[in-house]
ROZA-676582 format. One record per residue (C-alpha): y, x, z; residue number from 1; residue in one letter. Coordinates in Angstrom, 2 decimals, padded with zeros to 5 digits, always signed. Each point is the difference from the previous one (the first is absolute). Example, Ala and Ser with C-alpha at 12.3 -4.5 7.8 and 13.67 -1.06 7.14 Angstrom:
% residues 2
y  x  z  nr  rest
-004.50  +012.30  +007.80  1  A
+003.44  +001.37  -000.66  2  S
//
This chain:
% residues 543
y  x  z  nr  rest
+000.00  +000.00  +000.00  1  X
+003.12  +001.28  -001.09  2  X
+003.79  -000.64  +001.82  3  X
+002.45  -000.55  -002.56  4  X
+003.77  -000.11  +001.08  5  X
+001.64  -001.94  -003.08  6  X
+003.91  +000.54  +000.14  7  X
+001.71  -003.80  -000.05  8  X
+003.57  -001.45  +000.47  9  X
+001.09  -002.42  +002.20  10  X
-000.56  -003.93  -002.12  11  X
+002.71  -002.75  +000.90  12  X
-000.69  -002.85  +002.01  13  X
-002.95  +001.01  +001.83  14  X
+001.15  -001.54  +003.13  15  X
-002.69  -002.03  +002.21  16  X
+001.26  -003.65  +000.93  17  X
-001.73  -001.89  +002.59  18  X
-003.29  +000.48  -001.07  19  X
-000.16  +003.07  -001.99  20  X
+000.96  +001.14  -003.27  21  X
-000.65  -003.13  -002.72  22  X
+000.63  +000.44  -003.82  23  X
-001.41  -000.98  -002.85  24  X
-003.65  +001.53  -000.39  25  X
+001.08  +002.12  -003.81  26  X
+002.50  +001.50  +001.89  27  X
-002.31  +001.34  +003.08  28  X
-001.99  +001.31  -003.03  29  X
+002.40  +001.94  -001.65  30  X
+000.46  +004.05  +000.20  31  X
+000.26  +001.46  +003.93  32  X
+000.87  -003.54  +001.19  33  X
-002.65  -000.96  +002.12  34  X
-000.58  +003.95  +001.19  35  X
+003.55  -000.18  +000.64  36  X
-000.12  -002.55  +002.66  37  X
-003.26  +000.52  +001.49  38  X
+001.09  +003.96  +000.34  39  X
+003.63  -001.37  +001.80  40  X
-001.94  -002.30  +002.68  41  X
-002.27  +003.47  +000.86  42  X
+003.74  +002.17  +000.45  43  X
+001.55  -003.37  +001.24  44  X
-002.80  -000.39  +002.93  45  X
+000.28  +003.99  +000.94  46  X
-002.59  +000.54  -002.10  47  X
-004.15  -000.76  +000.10  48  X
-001.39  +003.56  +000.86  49  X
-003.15  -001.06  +001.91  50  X
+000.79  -002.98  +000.30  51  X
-002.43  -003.82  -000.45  52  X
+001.23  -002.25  -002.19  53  X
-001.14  -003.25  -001.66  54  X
+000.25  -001.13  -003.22  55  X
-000.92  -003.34  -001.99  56  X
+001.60  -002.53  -001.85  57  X
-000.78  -003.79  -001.72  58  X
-001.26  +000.79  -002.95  59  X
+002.63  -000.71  -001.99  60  X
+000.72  +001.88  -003.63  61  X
+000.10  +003.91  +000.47  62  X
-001.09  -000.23  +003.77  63  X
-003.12  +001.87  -001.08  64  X
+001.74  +002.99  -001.80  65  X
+002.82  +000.18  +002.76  66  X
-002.65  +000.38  +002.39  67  X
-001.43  +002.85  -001.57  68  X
+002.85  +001.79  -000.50  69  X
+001.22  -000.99  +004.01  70  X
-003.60  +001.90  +000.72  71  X
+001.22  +003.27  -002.13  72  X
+003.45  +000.15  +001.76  73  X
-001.12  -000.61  +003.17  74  X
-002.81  +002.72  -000.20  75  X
+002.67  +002.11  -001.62  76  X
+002.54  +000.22  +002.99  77  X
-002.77  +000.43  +002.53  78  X
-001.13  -003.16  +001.11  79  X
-002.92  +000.00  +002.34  80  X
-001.42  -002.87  -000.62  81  X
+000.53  -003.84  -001.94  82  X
-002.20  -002.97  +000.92  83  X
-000.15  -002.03  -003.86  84  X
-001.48  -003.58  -000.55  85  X
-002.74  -000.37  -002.42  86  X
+001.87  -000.13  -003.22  87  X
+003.32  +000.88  +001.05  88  X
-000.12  -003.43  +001.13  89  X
+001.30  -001.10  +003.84  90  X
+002.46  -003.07  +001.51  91  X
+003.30  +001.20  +001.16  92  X
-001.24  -001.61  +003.74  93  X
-003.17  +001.77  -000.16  94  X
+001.80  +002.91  -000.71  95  X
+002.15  -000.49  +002.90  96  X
-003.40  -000.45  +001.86  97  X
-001.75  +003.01  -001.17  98  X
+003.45  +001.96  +000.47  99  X
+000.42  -000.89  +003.92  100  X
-004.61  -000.10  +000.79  101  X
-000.10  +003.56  -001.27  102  X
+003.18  +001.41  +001.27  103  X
+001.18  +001.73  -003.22  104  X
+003.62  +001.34  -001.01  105  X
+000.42  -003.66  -001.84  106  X
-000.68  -000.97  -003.41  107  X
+000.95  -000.64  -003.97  108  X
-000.30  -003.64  -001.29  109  X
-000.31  -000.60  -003.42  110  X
+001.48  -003.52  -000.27  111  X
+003.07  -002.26  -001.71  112  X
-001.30  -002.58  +002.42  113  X
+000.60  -003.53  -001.24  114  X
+001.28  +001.22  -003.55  115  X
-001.93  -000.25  -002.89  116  X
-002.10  +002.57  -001.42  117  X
-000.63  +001.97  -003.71  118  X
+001.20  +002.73  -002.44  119  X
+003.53  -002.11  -000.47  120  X
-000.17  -001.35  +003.56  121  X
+000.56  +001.75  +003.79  122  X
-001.20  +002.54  +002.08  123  X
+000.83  +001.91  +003.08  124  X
-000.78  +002.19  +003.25  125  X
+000.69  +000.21  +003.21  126  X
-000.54  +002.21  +002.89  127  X
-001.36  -001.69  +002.96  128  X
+000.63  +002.31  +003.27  129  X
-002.07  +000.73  +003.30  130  X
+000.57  -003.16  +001.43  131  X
-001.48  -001.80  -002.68  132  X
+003.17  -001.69  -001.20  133  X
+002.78  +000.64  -002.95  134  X
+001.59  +002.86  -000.06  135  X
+003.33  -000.09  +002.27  136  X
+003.15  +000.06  -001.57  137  X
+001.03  +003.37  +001.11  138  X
-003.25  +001.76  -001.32  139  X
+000.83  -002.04  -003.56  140  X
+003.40  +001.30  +000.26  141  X
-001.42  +003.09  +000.12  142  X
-002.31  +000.19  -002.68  143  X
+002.72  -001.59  -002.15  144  X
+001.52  +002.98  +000.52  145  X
-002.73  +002.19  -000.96  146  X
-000.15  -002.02  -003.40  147  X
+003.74  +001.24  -000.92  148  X
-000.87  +004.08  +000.74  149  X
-003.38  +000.32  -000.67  150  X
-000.73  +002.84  -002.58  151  X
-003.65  +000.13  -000.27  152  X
-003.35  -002.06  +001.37  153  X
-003.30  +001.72  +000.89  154  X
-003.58  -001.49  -002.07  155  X
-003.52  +000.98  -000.29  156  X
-001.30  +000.71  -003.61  157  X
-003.35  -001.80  +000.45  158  X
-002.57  -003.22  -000.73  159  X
+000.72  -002.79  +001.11  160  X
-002.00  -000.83  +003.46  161  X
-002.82  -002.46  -000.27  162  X
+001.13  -002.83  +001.98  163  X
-002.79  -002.62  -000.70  164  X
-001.91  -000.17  +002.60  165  X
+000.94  +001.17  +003.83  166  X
-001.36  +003.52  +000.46  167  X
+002.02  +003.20  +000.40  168  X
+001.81  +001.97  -002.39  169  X
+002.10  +003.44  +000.51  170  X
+002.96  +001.19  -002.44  171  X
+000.27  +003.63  +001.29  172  X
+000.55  +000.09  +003.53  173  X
+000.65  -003.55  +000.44  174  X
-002.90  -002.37  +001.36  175  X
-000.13  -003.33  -001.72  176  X
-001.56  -002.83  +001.48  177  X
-000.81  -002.97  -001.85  178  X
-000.12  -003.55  +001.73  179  X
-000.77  -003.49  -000.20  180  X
+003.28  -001.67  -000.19  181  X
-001.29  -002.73  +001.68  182  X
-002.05  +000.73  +002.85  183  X
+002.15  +001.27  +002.47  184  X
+002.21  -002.92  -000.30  185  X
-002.31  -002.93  +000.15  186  X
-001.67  +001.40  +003.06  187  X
+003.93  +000.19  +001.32  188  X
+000.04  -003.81  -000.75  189  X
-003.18  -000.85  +001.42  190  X
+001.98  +001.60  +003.18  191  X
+002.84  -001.76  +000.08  192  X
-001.21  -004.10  -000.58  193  X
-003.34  -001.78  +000.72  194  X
-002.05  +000.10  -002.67  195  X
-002.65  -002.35  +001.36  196  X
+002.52  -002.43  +000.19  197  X
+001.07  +000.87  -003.30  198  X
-003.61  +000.16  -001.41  199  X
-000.98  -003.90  +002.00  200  X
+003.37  -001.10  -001.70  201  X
-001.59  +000.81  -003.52  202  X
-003.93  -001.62  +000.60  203  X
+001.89  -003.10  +001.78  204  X
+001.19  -000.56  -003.48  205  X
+004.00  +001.75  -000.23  206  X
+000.39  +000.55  -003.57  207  X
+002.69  +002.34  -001.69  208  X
+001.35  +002.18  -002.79  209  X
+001.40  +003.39  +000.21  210  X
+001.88  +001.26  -003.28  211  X
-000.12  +003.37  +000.18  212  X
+001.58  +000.23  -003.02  213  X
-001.76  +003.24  -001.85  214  X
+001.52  +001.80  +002.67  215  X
-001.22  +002.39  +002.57  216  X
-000.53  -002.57  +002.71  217  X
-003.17  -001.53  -002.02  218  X
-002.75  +002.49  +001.10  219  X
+001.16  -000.27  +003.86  220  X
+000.17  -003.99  -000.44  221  X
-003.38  -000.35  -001.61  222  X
-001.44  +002.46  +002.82  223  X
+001.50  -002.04  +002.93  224  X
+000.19  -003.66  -001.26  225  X
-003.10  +000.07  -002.25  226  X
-001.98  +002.76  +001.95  227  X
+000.59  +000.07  +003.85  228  X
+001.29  -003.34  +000.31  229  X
-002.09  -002.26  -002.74  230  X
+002.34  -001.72  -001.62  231  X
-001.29  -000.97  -003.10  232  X
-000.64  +002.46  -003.00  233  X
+003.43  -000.93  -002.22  234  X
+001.90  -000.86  +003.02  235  X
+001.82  +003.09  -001.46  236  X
+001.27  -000.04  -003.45  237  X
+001.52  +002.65  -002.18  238  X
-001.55  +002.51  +002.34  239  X
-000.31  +003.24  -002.44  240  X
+002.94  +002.19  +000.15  241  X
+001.08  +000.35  -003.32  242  X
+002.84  +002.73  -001.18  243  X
+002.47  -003.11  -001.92  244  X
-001.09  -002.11  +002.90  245  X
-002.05  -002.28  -002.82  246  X
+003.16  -000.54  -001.88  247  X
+001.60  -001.92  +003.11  248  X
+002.86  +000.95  +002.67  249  X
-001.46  +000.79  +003.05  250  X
+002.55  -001.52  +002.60  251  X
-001.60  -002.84  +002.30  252  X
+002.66  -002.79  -000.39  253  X
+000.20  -003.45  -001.61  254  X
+001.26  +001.65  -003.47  255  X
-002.23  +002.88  -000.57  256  X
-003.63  -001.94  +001.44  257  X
+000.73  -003.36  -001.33  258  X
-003.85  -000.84  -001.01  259  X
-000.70  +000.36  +004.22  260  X
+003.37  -002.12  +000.73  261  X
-001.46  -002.35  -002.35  262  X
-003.09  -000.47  +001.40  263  X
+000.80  +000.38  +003.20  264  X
+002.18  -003.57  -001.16  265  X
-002.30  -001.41  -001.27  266  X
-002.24  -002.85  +001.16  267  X
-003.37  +002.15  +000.62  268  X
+001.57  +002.90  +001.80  269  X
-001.81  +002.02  +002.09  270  X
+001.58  -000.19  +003.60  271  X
+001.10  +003.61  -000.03  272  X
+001.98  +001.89  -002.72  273  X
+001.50  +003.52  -000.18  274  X
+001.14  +003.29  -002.28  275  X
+000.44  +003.67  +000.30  276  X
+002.01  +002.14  -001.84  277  X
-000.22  +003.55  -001.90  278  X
-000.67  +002.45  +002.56  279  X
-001.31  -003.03  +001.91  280  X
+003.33  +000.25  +003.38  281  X
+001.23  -003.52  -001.07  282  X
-001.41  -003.28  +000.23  283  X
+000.42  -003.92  -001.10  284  X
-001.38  -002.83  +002.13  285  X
-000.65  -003.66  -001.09  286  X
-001.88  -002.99  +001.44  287  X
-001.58  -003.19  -001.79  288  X
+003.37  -001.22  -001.61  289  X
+002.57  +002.47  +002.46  290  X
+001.41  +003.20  -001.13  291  X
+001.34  +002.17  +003.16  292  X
+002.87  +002.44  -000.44  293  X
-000.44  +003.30  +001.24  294  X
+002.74  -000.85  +002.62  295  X
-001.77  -003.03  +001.03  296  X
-002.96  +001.96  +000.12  297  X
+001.13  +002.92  +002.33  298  X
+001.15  -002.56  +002.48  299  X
-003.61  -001.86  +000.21  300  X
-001.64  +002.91  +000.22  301  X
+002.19  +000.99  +002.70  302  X
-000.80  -003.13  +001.64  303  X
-003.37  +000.19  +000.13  304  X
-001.14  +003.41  -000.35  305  X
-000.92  -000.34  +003.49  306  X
-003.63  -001.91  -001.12  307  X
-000.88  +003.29  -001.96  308  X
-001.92  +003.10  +002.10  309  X
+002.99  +002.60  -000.46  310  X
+002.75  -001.79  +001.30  311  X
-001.30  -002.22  +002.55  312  X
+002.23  +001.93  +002.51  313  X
+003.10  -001.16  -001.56  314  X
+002.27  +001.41  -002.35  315  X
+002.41  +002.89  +000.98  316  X
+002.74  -001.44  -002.00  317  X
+000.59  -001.21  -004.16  318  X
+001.83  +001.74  -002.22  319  X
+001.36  -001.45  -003.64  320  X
+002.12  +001.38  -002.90  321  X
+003.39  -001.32  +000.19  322  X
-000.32  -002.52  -003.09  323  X
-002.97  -001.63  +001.49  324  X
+000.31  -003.02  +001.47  325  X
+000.95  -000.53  +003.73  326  X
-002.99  -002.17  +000.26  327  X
-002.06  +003.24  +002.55  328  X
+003.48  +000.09  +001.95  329  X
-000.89  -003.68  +001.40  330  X
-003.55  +000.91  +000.60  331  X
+001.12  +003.44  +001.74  332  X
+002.34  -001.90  +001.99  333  X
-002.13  -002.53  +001.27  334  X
-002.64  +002.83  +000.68  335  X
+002.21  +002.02  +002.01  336  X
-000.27  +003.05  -001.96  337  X
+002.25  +001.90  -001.93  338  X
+000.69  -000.58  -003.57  339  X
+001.77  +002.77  -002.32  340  X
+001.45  -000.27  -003.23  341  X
+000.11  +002.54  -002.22  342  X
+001.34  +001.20  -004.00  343  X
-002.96  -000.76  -002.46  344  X
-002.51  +003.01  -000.20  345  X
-002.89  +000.76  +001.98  346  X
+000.90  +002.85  +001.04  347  X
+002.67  -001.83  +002.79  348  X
-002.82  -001.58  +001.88  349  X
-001.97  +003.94  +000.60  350  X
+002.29  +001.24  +002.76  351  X
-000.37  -004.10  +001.40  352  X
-004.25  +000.45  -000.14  353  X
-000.07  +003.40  +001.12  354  X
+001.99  -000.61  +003.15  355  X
-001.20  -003.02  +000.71  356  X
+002.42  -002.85  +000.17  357  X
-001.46  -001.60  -003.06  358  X
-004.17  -001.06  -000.78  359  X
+001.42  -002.23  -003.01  360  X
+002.25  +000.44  -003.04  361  X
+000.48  -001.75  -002.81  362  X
+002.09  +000.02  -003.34  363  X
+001.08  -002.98  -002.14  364  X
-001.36  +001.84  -003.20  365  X
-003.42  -001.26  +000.87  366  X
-000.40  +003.26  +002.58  367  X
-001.90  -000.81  +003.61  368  X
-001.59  +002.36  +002.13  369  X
-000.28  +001.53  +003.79  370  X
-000.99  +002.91  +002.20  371  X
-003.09  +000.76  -001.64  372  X
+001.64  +002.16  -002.85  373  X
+003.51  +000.79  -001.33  374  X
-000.36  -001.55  -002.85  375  X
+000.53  -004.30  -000.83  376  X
-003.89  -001.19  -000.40  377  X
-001.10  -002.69  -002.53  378  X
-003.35  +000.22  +001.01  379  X
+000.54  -000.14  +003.87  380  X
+002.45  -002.73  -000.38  381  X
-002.56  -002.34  -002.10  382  X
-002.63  +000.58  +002.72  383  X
+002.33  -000.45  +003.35  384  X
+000.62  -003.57  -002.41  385  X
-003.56  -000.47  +000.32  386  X
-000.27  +000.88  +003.50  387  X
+002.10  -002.39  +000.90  388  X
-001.16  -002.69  -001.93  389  X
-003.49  +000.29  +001.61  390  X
+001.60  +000.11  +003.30  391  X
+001.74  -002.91  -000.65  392  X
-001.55  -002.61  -001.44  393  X
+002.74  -000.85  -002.04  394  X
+000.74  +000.47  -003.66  395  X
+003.14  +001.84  -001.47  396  X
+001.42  -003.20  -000.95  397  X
-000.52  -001.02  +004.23  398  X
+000.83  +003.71  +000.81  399  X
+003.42  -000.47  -002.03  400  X
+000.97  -003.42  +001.26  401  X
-000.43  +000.77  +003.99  402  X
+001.87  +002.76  -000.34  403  X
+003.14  -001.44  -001.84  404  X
+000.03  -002.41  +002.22  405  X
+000.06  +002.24  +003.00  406  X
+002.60  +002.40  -001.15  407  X
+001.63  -001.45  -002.89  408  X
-000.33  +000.80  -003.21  409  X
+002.11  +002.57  -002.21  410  X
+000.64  -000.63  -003.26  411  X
-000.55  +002.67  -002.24  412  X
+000.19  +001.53  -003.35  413  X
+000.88  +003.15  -001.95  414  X
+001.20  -000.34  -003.44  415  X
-000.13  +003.18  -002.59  416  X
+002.06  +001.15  -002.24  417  X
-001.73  +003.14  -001.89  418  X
+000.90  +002.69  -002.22  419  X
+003.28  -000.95  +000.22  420  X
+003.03  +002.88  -001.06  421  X
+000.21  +002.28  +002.56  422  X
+003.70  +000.23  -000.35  423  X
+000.33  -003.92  +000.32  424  X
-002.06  -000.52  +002.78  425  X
+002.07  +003.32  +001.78  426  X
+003.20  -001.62  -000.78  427  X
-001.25  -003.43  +001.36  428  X
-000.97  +001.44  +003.40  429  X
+003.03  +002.52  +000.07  430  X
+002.12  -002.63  -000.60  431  X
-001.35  -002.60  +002.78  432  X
-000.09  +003.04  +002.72  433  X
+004.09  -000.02  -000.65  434  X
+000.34  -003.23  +000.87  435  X
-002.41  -000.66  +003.30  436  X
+002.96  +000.34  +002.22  437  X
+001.76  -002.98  -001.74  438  X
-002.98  -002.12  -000.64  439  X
-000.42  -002.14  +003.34  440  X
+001.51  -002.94  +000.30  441  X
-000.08  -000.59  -004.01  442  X
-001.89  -003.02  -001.78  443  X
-002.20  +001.04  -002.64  444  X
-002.53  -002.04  -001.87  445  X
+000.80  -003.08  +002.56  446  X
-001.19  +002.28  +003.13  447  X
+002.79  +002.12  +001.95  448  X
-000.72  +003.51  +000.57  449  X
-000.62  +000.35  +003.87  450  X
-000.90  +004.00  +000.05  451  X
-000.01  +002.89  -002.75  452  X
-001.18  +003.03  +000.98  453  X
-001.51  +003.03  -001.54  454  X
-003.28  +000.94  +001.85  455  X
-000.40  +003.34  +001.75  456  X
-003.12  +001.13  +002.10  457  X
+000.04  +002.17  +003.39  458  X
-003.34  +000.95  +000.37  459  X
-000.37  -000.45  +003.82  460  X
-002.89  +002.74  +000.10  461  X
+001.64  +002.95  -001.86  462  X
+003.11  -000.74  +000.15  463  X
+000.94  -000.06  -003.84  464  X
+002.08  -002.22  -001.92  465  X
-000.67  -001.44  -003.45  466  X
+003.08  -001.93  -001.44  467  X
+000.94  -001.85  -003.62  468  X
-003.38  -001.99  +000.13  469  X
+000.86  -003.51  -001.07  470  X
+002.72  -002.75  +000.54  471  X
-000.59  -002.89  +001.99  472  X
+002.40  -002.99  +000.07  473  X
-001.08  -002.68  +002.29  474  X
+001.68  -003.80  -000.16  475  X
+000.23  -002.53  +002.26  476  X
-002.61  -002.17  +000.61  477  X
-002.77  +003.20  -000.17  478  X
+000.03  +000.99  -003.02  479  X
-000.42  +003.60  -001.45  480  X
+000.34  +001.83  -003.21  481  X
-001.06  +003.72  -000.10  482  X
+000.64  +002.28  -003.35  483  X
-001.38  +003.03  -000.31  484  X
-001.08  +002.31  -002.80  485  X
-003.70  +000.95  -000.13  486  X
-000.91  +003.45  -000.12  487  X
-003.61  -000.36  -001.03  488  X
+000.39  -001.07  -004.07  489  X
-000.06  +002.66  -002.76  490  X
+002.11  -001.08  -002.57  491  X
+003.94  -001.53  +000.98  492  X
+001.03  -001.59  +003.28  493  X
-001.36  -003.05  +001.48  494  X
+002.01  -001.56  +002.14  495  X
-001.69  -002.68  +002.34  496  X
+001.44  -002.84  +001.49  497  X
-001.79  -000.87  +003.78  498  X
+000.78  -003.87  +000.54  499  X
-000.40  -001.58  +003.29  500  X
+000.40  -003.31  +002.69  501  X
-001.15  -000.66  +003.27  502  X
-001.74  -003.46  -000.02  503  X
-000.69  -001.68  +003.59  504  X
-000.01  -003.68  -000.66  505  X
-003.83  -001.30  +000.41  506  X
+000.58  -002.32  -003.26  507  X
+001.34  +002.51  -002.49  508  X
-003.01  +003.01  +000.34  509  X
-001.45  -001.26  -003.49  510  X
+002.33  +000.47  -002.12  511  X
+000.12  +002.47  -003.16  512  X
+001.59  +003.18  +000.72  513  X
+002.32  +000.20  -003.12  514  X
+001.12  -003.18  +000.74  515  X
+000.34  +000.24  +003.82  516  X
+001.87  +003.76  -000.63  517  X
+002.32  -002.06  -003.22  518  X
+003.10  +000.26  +002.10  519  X
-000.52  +004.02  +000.74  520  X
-000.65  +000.83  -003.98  521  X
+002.81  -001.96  -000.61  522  X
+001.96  +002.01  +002.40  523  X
-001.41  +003.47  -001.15  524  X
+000.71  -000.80  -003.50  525  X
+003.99  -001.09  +000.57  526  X
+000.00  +003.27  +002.16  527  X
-001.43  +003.06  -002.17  528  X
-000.34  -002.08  -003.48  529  X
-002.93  +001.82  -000.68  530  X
-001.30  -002.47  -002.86  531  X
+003.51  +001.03  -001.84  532  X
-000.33  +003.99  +000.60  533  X
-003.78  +000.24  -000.87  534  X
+000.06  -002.74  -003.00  535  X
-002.86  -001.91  +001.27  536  X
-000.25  -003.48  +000.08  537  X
-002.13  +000.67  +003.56  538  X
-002.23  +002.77  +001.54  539  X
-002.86  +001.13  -001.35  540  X
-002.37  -000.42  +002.86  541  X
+000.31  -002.36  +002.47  542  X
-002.37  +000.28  +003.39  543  X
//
């Protein structure tokens, strides 16, 4: 094996957002690009002499090839050791897993996530650190900055490793060792809920459908639903990870998995319906005729994640990105524990998990997870479902209606305007920042602006303080309206729109969210005209 240092330059706009670096997938294959980055998270971490990392990815278009040449770097700049799944293959939460069992120096991830996959489509990667969770904002600071001065990367010149099968390999002086992606995970599961609950739920009868959706979360649903727990064989569909994702977009909402919504609507549902995404951390959840938003979802699982094994203790405290909904706050407050909010990206809940104060988070993007990893959990969160079904008695649909009418119910939507002109959707929120001292008081859209704000986070564990992520105008009566740009897309801006109202009255829990939040779209629209800037007649994804 020969050590090649290959002089490079420094390539704009390598700079991680909050979940790595995510571009489209021709442009991770073109010259130095990908060696690039991967060689600037090595400086940016201090470097990975001797050190254990893991590596894996969902399977998505080039994951294979990255991986090998992740294997050549890593061996080249003295790596002791990297723990690989079969195939290159490996959920970002089992990841997190393997990352915090083993103890190693953290991790690369080989993931877009939720965005779709292919030669003209996305890709990404991410370094994971010891704790399991995203990198921290001040180690991506820093290996932005090894991106703009690097002058050369370090790379094997050898054959590709055989990673078919789990076995060991060695690439020079670095040890290899090949795993199932899977195993370590389920048994993690079979840990945390009651699987002969689970496993009586199934032979009494339960019937669902998991959509995996070609992603990487099929082989550990078929192995757990089908396998440990006997669900019946097809309970999961699109199980094989495929590298386009079979043609589809693998994000778990009403838009993207529209055949499940559909059946989950329609007469012969089964009682139980749910989704993963690409690198299998985000999750949908439906019952016979109910869709539940991933805020609404957070805050039963909060509820009642006392009837599951792990947390019958109690919950340390809830944690949720700032644009989800304040539906946990109610169930925090009536709990007695504390209940954080944070700016979207999971790498704000870490310092919450590791100290502590929080066992559950939760993002409005479809994101749920707790103290088991660092990472949000699609898989964990479709099981502590299950749990607490069993435990129950009740269905979603019963689930769902006790607990609206216990806490209320919060009105929620997010509307999406993508690949919209970077410059227009800049200019929008530039120009709406100048004028939050000025807004109160005003009527807009029929509602009058109560608050405007600009949010800013003080991490009460470190100390740190993140400002410029989102606006939030409240009105009076409850409403809220939160813009924000995403930082996850490839191509453009999109700028989402976070709608949402505060529902108590017994009689009015039914209704249909776009018509119940009419008055708040209304409002956002008069305020930031975002229809007008973005020429759309309306967003392109509504959830």
């Amino acid at each position: 094996m020969e050590i090649l240092e290959i002089e490079t330059r420094p390539i704009e706009g390598q700079k991680p957002g909050t979940s790595g670096l995510r571009k489209k997938t021709h442009v991770f294959m073109s010259p130095h690009y990908l060696e690039n980055y991967v060689q600037s998270i090595f400086d940016g971490i201090g470097g990975v002499g001797g050190k254990v990392l893991v590596l894996g990815g969902d399977g998505r278009y080039f994951n294979a090839q990255a991986a090998q040449v992740i294997l050549r770097m890593a061996a080249a700049n003295g790596a002791a050791k990297v723990i690989v799944g079969v195939g290159a293959l490996m959920s970002t939460p089992a990841a997190s897993h393997l990352i915090r069992k083993r103890g190693t120096d953290g991790g690369l991830i080989l993931s877009a996530s939720h965005n779709p996959g292919g030669p003209e489509e996305d890709f990404g990667l991410k370094y994971n650190m010891p704790n399991g969770g995203p990198a921290t904002e001040g180690v991506s600071d820093r290996i932005h900055a090894a991106t703009q001065t690097l002058t050369r990367y370090k790379i094997a010149e050898t054959a590709d490793v055989d990673l078919s099968a789990p076995g060991q390999a060695r690439l020079g002086r670095m040890e290899i060792e090949i795993v199932d992606p899977v195993e370590d995970y389920a048994a993690l599961m079979e840990e945390l809920f009651d699987f002969d609950a689970l496993e009586a739920l199934f032979k009494g009868g339960f019937s669902m459908v998991f959509d995996a959706m070609h992603a990487v979360t099929g082989p550990y649903a078929k192995a757990i639903l089908e396998g440990r727990l006997g669900a019946a064989p097809g309970t999961v569909i699109n199980a094989e990870p495929k590298p386009d994702f079979g043609g589809g977009h693998p994000d778990p909402n009403p838009i993207w998995a529209k055949p499940l919504v559909d059946r989950m609507m329609s007469e012969d549902a089964p009682d139980f319906g749910a989704a993963s995404d690409g690198d299998g951390d985000r999750n949908m959840i439906l019952g016979k005729g109910i869709y539940i938003t991933p805020s609404d979802s957070l805050a039963v699982l909060a509820a009642n994640a006392h009837l599951a094994p792990a947390y019958e203790g109690g919950l340390k405290g809830v944690a949720r990105s700032m644009p989800t909904s304040a539906a946990v706050d109610r169930v925090a407050e009536a709990m007695g524990i504390s209940c954080y909010e944070t700016p979207t990206g999971w790498k704000f809940f870490g310092n919450l998990l590791d100290a502590g104060r929080a066992t559950l988070c939760g993002e409005e993007s479809a994101g749920t997870g707790s103290d088991h990893v660092r990472e949000k959990d699609g898989l964990w969160a479709v099981l502590l479902w299950l749990n607490i079904l069993a435990a129950s008695g009740k269905s979603v649909a019963e689930l769902m209606e006790a607990h609206w009418q216990r806490y209320g119910r919060n009105y929620y939507s997010r509307h999406d305007y993508e690949d919209v002109d970077a410059g227009v959707a800049g200019e929008m929120v530039e120009e709406l920042r100048e004028q939050l001292g000025t807004l109160p008081g005003q009527k807009v859209g029929g509602l009058t602006v109560e608050s405007a704000e600009e949010f800013a986070y003080d991490d009460p564990v470190d100390g740190s303080r993140s400002e410029r992520q989102g606006l939030i105008f409240g009105f009076e009566g409850g409403g809220r309206a939160v813009i924000r740009l995403s930082g996850t897309g490839t191509v453009g801006a999109t700028i989402r729109l976070y709608l949402e109202r505060l529902e108590t009255d017994p009689a009015k829990l039914g209704d249909d969210p776009q018509e119940a939040l009419a008055p708040v779209i209304a409002a956002a629209e008069a305020l930031a005209g975002i229809k007008a800037r973005s020429g759309r007649d309306g967003p392109n994804v509504i959830t």
